[in-house]
N, C-alpha and C positions, 0 to 999 in steps of 0.2 A: 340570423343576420348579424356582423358585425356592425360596433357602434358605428364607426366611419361611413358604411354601409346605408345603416338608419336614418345619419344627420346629413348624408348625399341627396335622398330621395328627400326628406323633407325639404329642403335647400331647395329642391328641382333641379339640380347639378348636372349638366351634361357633359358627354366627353367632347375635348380632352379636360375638363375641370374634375376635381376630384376631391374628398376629403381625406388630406393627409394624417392629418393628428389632432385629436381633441384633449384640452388640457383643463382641469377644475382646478381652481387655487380658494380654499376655503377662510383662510384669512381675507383674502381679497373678497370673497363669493365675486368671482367671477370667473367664465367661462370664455376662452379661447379657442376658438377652430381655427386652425392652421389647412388653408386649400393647394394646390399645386394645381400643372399641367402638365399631361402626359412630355416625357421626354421625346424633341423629336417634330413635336405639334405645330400644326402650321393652321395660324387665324384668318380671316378674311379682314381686307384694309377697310378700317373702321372710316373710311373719305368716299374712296371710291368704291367699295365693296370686292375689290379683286380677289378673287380665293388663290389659298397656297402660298400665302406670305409668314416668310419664314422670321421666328423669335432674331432680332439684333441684341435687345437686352433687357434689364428688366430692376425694379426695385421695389422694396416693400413696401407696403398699403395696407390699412387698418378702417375698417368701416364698422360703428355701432351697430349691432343688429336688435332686436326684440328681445326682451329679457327672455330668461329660460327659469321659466318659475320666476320667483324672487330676483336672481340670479341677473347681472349685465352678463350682457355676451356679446362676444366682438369677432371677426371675423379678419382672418391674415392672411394676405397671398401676396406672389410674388407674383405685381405686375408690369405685363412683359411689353416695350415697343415692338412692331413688325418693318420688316422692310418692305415696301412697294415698290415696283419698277416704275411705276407711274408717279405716286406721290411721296418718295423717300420712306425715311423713319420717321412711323406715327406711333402715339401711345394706344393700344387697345383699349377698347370698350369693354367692361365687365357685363357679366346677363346681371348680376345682382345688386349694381348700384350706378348710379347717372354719374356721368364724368364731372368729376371736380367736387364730388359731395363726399362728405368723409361720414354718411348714414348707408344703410339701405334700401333699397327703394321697399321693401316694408314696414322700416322703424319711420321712412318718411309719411307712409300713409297713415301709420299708426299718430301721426304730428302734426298734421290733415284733419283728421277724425277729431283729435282732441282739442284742437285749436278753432273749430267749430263749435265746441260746447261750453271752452271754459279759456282765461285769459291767458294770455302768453306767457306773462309771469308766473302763473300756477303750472302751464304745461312742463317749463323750465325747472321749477323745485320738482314735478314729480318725476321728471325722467333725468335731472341730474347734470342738468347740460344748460349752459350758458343761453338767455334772450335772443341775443343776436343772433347765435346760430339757426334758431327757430325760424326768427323773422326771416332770415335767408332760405329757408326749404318754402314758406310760407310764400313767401314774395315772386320765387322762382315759377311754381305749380301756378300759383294766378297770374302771369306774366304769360307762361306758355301754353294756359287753354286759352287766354283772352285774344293769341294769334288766332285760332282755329274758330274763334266767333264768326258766326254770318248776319250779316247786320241789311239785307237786300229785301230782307219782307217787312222792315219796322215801317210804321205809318202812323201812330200814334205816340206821341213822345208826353209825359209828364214830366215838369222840372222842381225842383223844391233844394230850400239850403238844410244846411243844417251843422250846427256851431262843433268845429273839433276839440277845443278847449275854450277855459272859460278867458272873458273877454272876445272879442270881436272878431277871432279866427272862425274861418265859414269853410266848408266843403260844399260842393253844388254836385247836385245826385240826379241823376239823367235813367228815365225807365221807360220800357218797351211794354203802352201799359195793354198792351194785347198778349203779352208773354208772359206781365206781370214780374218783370223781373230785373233789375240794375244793369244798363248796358253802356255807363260809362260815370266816372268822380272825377268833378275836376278840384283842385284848390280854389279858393274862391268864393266870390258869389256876384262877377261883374257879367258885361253882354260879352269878355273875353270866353269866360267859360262856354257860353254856347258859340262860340266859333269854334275853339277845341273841339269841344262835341261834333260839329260837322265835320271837319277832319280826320276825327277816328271813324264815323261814320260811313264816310270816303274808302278808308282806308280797310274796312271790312265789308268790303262789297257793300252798301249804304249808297242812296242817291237823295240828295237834296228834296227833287219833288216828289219823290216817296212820301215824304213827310206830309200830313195832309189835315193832322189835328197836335195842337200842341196846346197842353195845361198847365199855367203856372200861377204863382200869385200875381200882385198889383205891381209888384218891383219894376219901375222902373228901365232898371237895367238889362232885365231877363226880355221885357218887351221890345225897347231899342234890338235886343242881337238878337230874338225870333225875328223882327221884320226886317230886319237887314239879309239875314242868312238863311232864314229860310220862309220868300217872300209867298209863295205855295200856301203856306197853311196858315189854316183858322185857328184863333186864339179864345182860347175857355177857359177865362177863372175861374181858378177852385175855390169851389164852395165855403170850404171850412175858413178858408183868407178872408172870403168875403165876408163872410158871420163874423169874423174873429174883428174885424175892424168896427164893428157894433157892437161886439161883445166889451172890447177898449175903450168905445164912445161910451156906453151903461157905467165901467169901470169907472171912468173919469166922471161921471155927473156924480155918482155916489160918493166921493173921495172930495170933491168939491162941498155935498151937502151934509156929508157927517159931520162937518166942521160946526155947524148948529144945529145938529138931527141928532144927539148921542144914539138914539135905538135902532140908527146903523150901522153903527162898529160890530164889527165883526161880522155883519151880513155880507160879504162880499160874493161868496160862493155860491148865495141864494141867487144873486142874479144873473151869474154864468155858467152855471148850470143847464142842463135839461131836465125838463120835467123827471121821468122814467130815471134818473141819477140821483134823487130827491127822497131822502130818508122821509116818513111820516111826519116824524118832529120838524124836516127842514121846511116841507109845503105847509104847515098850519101857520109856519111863522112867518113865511113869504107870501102868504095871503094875505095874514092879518098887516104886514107891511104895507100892502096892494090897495087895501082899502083905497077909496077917494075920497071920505075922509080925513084921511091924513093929508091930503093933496103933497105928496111926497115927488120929487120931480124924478125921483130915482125909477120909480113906481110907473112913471109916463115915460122915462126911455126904455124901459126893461118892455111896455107894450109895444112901445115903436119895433124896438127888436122882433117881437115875437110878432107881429105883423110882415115884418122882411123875410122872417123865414117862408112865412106861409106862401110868400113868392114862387115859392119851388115846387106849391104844388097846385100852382094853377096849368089850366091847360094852356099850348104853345099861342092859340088864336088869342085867349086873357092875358097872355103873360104882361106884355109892354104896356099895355094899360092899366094893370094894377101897379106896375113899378112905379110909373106916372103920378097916380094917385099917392101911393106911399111919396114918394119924393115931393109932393108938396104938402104931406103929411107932415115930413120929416123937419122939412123947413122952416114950416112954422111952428116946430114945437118951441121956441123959445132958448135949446138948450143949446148951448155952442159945441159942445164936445159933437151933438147928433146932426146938428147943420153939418160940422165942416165932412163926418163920414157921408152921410148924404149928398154933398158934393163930389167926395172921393170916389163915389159907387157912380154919379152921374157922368163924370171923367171916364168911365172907367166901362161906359152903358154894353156897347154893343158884345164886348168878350163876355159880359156879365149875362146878359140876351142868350147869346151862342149855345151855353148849355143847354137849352131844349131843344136845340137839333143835334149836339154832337153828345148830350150823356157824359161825356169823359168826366171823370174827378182823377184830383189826388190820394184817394184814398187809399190805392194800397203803396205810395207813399210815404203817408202819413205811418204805417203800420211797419213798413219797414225803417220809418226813424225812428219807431221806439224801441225794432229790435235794437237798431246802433246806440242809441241813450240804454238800454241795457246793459249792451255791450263795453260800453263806456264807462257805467256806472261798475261792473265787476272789476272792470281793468285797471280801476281809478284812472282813466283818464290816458292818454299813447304818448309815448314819447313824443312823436313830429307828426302831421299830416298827410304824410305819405302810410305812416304803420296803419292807419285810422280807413285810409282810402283802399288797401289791400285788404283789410279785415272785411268791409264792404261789400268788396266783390266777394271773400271768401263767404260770406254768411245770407247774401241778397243775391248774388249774383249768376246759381244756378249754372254756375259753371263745369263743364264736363274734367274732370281732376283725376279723373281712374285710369284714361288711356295708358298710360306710362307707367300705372302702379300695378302692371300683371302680375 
């Protein structure tokens, strides 16, 4: 078999396309295939698909393909418009790259693959080609599977922010938490955002009353445009928000009382912690803290805390009545930082309730902002929040990206 022969069948080259001339240039290491089309050949109109539209004319075109070894290798043909009786002169569609890309639709999967694992900028230095044009294959392949989403079965929405650079820039992440999976980023983190989100939800086969459970934190703003937009469903705050705002109250009495307790500096971590997270060393010294004692007041909200949790695992018929008790627990503890979150959570009662009929968390939320604080942390951080909102969908978003890459 000749060379031309060899690098046809690899290609997948069909007729009329054909490998005209392969050229090595060792100074360059680089590798050239020059394709043609048979003389004579007639395309089908890349619009309306008419067969038997004859070459009008044609110009050269260069697409990167996949190294060969070490080796760049590039790929030249002369391509040709057709004439249509129907739609004029159009430019032909190539089988081996997407109109308007000057890649392959190989070297793009291969930029797919790698932009899944490692930062843009890294994929950029190893394959030798400029950010932006990355971000362009990138942006494109998540653009055109996020058409072909079906969004007609979602019924459980979880919502959560989460900061794209530092300072007060927000992204609001929208999951299918039955799919477990990203089905929409807006900029943001007002009740705007979840109107956006109804919109694309619309907009991909998605109905409003679908919606039937939705989990967010205490925001304010997320609450306002659930119950405006979608007045259908029950609201379950997550867990971890809920904790987490006890966990800020504990923070703030100990920051308050190490100012005359020195042999709490530095305990911070002991008291927001989990047990099971707690070196050996870290529990002897959080107990001996615990004492009463010491009557340490850090030591009586860290029990309020740990009283709150244990909310979660009474049964549905106890639940409201141990809140009850805790909250007049909480009130009279003395501390202000635990009154004002004990008022926050009584604001806040029945979404807080909810969870022992609807189970939902944000937990695999939570796990997917730490892929993107990963992702972030390699990237050092994205140019704009749009790069930030495609990587997103690229790496949470289970999105179908192969159709196109045969």
């Amino acid at each position: 078999m000749k060379t031309e022969e060899l690098f046809q069948v690899a290609l997948s080259l069909t007729p009329p396309w054909y490998v005209h001339k392969i050229t090595f240039d060792p100074e360059r290491q680089v590798l050239d295939i020059e394709l043609n089309f048979e003389p004579g050949a007639q395309f089908p109109c890349p619009v309306c698909g008419s067969e038997g539209c004859k070459v009008y004319d044609s110009s050269q075109k260069t697409w990167r393909h996949l190294n060969f070894f070490q080796h760049e290798c590039y790929l030249h043909a002369r391509l040709p418009r057709v004439r249509c009786g129907h739609c004029g002169v159009k430019t032909l569609n190539v089988p081996w790259a997407r109109p308007g890309s000057g890649f392959t639709l190989l070297f793009e999967a291969f930029i797919l693959q790698l932009a899944k694992e490692m930062p843009v900028n890294a994929v950029a230095r190893l394959i030798g080609e400029h950010d932006t044009r990355i971000w362009r294959v990138i942006d494109h392949y998540v653009q055109e599977a996020r058409t072909r989403e079906d969004f007609s079965k979602v019924r459980k929405v979880g919502i959560d922010e989460t900061s794209s650079k530092r300072g007060h820039n927000y992204i609001t992440v929208f999951v299918d938490l039955d799919r477990r999976k990203v089905i929409f980023v807006a900029p943001g983190k007002d009740s705007q955002t979840v109107k956006a989100f109804r919109d694309d939800l619309r907009a991909h086969g998605g109905k409003t009353e679908n919606i039937v459970e939705v989990c967010c934190d205490m925001s304010s703003a997320y609450i306002s445009g659930v119950s405006e937009t979608f007045p259908d469903a029950e609201l379950t705050f997550d867990k971890f928000h809920v904790v987490k705002i006890l966990n800020d109250a504990v923070d703030q009495v100990r920051r308050q009382e190490q100012k005359e307790r020195p042999e709490l500096k530095g305990s911070r971590f002991l008291w927001l912690k989990n047990e099971i997270h707690l070196t050996p060393k870290q529990k002897e010294l959080r107990e001996a803290l615990s004492m009463k004692r010491l009557h340490l007041k850090t030591a009586r909200a860290y029990r309020i805390k740990l009283a709150f949790q244990q909310f979660y695992e009474q049964p549905l018929e106890h639940a409201e009545e141990y809140l009850k008790r805790w909250f007049f627990w909480a009130t009279h503890s003395r501390l202000e930082p635990i009154i004002k979150a004990a008022y926050t959570i009584k604001n806040h009662w029945q979404g807080i309730l909810r969870w022992f009929r609807s189970r939902v968390t944000n937990g695999i939320l939570e796990a997917i902002n730490g892929l993107i604080q990963a992702a972030k942390r390699k990237a050092r951080g994205y140019r704009n929040s749009q790069n930030l909102i495609t990587m997103v969908y690229l790496i949470a978003g289970k999105l179908d990206l192969a159709i196109h890459l045969k």
